[in-house]
LUMDOKE-389171 format. One record per atom (N, C-alpha, C): x, y, z; residue in three letters; residue number from 1. Coordinates in Angstrom, 3 decimals. Each point is the difference from the previous one (the first is absolute). Last residue first. Example, Ala and Ser with C-alpha at 12.3 -4.5 7.8 and 13.67 -1.06 7.14 Angstrom:
[[12.850,-2.250,7.080],"SER",2];
[[0.820,1.190,0.060],"SER",2];
[[-0.770,1.090,0.730],"SER",2];
[[0.290,-5.720,-0.070],"ALA",1];
[[-0.890,1.190,0.000],"ALA",1];
[[0.900,1.200,0.000],"ALA",1];
***
This chain:
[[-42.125,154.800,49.615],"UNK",95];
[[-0.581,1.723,0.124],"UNK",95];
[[0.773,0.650,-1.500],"UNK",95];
[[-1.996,-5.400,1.633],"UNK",94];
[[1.049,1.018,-0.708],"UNK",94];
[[-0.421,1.511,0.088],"UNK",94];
[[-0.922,-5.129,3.003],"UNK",93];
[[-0.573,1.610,-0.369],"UNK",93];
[[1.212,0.433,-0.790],"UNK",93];
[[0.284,-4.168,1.652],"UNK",92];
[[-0.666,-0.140,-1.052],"UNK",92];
[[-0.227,1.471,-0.605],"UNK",92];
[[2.109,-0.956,3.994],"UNK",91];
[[0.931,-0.146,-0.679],"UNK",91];
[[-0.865,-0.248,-1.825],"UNK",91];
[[-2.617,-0.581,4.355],"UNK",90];
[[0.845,1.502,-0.275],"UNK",90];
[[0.935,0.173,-1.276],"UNK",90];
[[-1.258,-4.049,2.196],"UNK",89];
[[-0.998,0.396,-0.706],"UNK",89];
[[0.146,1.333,-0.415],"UNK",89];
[[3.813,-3.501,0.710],"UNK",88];
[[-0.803,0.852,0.783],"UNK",88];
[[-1.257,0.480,-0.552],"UNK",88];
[[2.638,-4.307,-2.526],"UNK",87];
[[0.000,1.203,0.388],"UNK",87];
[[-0.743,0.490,1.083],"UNK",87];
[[1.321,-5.000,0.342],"UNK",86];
[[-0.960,0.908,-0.958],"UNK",86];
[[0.496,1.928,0.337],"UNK",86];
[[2.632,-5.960,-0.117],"UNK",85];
[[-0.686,1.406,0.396],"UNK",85];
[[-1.107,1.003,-0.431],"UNK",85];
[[2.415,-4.325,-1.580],"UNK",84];
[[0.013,-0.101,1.493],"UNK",84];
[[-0.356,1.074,0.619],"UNK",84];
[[-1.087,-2.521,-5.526],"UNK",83];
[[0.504,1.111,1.073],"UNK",83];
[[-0.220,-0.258,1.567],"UNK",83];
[[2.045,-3.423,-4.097],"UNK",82];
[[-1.585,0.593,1.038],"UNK",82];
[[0.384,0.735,0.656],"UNK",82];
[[2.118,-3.547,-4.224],"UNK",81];
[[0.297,1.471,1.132],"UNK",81];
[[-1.005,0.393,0.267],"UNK",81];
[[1.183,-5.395,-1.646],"UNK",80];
[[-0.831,1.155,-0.090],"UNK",80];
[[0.324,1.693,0.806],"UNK",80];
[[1.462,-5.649,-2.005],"UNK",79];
[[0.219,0.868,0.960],"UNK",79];
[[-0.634,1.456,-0.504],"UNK",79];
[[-0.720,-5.821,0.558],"UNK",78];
[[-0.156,1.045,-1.278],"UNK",78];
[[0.391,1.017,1.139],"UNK",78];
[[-0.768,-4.462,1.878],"UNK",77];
[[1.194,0.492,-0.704],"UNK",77];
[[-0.069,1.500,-0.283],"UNK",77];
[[-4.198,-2.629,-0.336],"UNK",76];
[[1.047,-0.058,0.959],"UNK",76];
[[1.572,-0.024,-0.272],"UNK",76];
[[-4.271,2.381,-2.564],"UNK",75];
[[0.311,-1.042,0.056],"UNK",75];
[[1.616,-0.070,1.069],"UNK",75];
[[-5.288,2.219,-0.884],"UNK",74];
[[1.898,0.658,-0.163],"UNK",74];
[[0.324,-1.400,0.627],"UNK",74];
[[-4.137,1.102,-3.425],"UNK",73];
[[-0.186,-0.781,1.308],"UNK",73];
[[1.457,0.443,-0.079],"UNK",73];
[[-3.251,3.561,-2.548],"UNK",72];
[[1.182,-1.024,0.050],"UNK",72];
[[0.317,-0.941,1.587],"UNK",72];
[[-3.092,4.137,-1.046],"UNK",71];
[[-0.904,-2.047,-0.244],"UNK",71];
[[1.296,-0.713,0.218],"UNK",71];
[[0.391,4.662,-0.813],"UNK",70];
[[-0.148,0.130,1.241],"UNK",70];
[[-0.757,-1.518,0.375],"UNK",70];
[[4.265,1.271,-2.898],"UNK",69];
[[-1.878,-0.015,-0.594],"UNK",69];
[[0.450,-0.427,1.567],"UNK",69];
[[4.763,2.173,-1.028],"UNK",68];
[[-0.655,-1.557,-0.018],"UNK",68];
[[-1.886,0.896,0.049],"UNK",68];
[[4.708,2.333,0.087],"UNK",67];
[[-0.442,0.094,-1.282],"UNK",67];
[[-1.190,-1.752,0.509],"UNK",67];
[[2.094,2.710,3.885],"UNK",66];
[[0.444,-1.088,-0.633],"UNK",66];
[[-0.393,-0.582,-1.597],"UNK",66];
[[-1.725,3.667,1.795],"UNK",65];
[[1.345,0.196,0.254],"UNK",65];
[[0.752,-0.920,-0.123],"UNK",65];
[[-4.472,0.172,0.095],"UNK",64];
[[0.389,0.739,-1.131],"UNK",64];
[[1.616,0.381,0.328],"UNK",64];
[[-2.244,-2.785,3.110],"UNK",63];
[[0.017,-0.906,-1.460],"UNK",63];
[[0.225,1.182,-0.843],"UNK",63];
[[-0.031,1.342,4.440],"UNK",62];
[[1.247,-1.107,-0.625],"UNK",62];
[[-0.298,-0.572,-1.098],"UNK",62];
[[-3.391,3.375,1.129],"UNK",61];
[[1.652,0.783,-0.181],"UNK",61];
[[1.033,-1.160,-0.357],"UNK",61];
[[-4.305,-1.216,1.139],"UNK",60];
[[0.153,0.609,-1.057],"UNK",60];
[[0.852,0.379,-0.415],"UNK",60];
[[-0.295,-1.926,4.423],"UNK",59];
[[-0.810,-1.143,-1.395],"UNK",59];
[[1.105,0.454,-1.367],"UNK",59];
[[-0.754,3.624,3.362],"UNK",58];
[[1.254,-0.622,-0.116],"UNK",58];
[[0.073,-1.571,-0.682],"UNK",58];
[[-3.826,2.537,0.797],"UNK",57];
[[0.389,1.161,-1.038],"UNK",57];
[[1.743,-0.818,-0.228],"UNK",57];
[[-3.307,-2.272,3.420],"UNK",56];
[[-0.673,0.065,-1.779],"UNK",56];
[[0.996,0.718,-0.785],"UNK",56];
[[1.115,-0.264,4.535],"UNK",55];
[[-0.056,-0.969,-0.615],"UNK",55];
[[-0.361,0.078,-1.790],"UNK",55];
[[1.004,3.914,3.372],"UNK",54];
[[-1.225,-0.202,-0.646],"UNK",54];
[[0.323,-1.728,-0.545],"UNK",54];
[[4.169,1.524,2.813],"UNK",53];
[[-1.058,0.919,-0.844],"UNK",53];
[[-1.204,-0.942,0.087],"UNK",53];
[[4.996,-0.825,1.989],"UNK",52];
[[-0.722,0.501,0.924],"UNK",52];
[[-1.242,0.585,-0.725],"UNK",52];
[[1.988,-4.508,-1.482],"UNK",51];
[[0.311,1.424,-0.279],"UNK",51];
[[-1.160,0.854,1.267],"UNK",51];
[[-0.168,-4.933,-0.493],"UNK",50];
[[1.369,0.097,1.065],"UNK",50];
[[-0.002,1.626,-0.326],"UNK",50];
[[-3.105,-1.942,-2.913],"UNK",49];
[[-0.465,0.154,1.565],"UNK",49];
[[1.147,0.409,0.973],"UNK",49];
[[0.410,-1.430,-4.691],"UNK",48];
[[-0.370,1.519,0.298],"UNK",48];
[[-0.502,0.237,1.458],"UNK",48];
[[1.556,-4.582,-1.377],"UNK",47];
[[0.800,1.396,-0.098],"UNK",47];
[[-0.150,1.004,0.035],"UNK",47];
[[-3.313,-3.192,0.217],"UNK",46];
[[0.497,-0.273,1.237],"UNK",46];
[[1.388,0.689,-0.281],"UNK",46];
[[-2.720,0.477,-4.210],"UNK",45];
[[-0.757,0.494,1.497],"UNK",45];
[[0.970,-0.054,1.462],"UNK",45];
[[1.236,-2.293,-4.120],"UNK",44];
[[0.635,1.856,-0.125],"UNK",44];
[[-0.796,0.552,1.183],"UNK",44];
[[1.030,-4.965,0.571],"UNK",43];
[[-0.727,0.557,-0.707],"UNK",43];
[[0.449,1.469,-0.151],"UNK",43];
[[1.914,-5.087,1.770],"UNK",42];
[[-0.041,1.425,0.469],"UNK",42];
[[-0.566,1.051,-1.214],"UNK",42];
[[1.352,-5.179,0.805],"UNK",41];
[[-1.185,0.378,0.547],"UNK",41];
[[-0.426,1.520,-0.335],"UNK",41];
[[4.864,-1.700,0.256],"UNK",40];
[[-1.151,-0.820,-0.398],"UNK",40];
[[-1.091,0.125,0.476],"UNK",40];
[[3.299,3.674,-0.482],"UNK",39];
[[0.372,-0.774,0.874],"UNK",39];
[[-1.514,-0.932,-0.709],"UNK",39];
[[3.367,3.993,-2.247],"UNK",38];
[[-1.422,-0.232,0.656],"UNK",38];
[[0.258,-1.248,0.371],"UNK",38];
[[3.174,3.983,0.327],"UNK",37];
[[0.113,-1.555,-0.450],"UNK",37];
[[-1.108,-0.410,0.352],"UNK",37];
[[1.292,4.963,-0.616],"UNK",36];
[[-0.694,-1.202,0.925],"UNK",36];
[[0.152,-1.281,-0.895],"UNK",36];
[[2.067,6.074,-0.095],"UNK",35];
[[-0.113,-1.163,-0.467],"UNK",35];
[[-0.473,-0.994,0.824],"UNK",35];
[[-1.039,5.336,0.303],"UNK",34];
[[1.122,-1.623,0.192],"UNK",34];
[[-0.542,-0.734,-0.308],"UNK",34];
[[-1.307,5.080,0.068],"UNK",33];
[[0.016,-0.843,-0.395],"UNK",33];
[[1.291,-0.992,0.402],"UNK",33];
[[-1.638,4.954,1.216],"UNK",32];
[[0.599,-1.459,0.664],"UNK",32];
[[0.072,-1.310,-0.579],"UNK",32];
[[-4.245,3.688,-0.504],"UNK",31];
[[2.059,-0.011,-0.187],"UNK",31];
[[0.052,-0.708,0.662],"UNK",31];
[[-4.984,1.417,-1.542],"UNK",30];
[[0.451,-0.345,-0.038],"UNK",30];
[[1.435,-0.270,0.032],"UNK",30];
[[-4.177,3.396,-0.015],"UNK",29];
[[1.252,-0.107,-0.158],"UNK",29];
[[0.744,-1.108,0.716],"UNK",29];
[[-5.237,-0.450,-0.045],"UNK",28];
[[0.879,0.874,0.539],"UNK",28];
[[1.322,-0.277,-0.990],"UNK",28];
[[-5.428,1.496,-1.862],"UNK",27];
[[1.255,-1.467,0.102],"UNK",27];
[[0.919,0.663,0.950],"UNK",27];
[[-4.311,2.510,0.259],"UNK",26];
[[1.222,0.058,-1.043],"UNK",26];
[[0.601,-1.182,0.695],"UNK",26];
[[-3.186,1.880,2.249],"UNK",25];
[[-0.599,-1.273,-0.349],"UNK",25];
[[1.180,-0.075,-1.454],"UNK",25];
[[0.138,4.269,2.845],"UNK",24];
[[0.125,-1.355,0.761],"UNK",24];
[[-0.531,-1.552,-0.341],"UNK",24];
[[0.148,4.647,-2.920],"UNK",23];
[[1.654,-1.003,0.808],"UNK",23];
[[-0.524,-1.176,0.965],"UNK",23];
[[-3.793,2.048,-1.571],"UNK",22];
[[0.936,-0.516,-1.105],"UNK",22];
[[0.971,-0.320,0.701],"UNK",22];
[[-2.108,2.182,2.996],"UNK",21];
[[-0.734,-0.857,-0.425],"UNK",21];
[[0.489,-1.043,-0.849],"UNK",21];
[[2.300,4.794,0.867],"UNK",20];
[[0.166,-1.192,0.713],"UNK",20];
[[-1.020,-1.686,0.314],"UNK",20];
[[-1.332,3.842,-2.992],"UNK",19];
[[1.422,-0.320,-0.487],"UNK",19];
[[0.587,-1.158,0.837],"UNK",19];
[[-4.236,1.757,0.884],"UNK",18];
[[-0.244,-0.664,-0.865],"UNK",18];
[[1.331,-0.515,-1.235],"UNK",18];
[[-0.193,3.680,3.985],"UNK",17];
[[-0.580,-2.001,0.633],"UNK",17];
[[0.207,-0.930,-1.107],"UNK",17];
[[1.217,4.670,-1.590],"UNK",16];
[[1.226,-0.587,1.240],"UNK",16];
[[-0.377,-1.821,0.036],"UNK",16];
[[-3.513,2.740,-2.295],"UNK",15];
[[1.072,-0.327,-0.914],"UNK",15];
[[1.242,-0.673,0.847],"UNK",15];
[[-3.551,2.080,2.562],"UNK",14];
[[-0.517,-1.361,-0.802],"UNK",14];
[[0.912,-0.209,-1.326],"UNK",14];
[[1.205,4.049,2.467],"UNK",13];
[[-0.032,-1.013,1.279],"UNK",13];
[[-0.294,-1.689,-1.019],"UNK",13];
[[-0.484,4.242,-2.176],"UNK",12];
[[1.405,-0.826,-0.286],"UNK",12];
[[-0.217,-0.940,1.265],"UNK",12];
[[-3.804,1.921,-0.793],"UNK",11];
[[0.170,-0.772,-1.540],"UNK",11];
[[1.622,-0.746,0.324],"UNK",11];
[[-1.914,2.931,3.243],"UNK",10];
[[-0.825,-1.428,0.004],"UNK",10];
[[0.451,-0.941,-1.057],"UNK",10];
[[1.434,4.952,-0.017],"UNK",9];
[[0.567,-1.076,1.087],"UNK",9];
[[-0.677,-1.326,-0.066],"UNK",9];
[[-1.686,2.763,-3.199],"UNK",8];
[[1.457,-0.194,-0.310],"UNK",8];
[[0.578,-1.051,1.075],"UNK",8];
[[-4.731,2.234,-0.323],"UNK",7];
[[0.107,-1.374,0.016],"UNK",7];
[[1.863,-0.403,-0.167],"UNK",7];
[[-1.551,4.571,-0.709],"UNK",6];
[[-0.588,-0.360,1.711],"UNK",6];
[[0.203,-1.688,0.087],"UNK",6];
[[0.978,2.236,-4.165],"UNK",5];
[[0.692,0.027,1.437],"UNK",5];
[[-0.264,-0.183,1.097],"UNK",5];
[[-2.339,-0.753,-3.765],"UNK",4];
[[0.769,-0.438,-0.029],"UNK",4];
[[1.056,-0.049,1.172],"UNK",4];
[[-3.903,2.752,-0.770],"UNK",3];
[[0.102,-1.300,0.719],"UNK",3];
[[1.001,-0.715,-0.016],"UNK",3];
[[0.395,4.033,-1.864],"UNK",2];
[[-0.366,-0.055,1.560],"UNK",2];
[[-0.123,-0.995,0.260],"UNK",2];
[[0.368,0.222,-4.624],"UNK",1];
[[1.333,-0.004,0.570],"UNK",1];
[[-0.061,0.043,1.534],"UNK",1];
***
């Protein structure tokens, strides 16, 4: 039980790092969605790029939000909602 305590602080300091570690490679919170009139040419990539996030995680987010496969070609015309914002990074912590 002595040692134990003598290691307690070290243990929660490396539980804190190793909490904020996780959050920071967690998908961001995604809002703002609107609607886009995809334009000829225009891929889920060159839509996720206009979002202020991770490209890769917003790819992801509009095709599971638009019920569409991440292979689908989007066809001109077709209208789609994409997020325009990202949460704070803070706003992830629950107390």
């Amino acid at each position: 039980m002595l040692k134990l305590k003598q290691y307690a602080g070290w243990l929660a300091i490396a539980t804190c790092l190793i909490s904020l570690f996780i959050l920071r490679f967690a998908p961001p919170v995604l809002t703002g969605w609107t609607e886009v009139v995809v334009a000829p040419g225009q891929t889920l990539w060159s839509l996720a790029e206009q979002c202020p996030a991770n490209p890769w995680d917003v790819v992801n987010a509009i095709a599971v939000h638009n019920h569409i496969s991440l292979d689908q070609t989007l066809q001109p015309g077709e209208i789609l909602e994409v997020p325009t914002k990202t949460s704070p990074f803070w706003t992830r912590l629950v107390f």
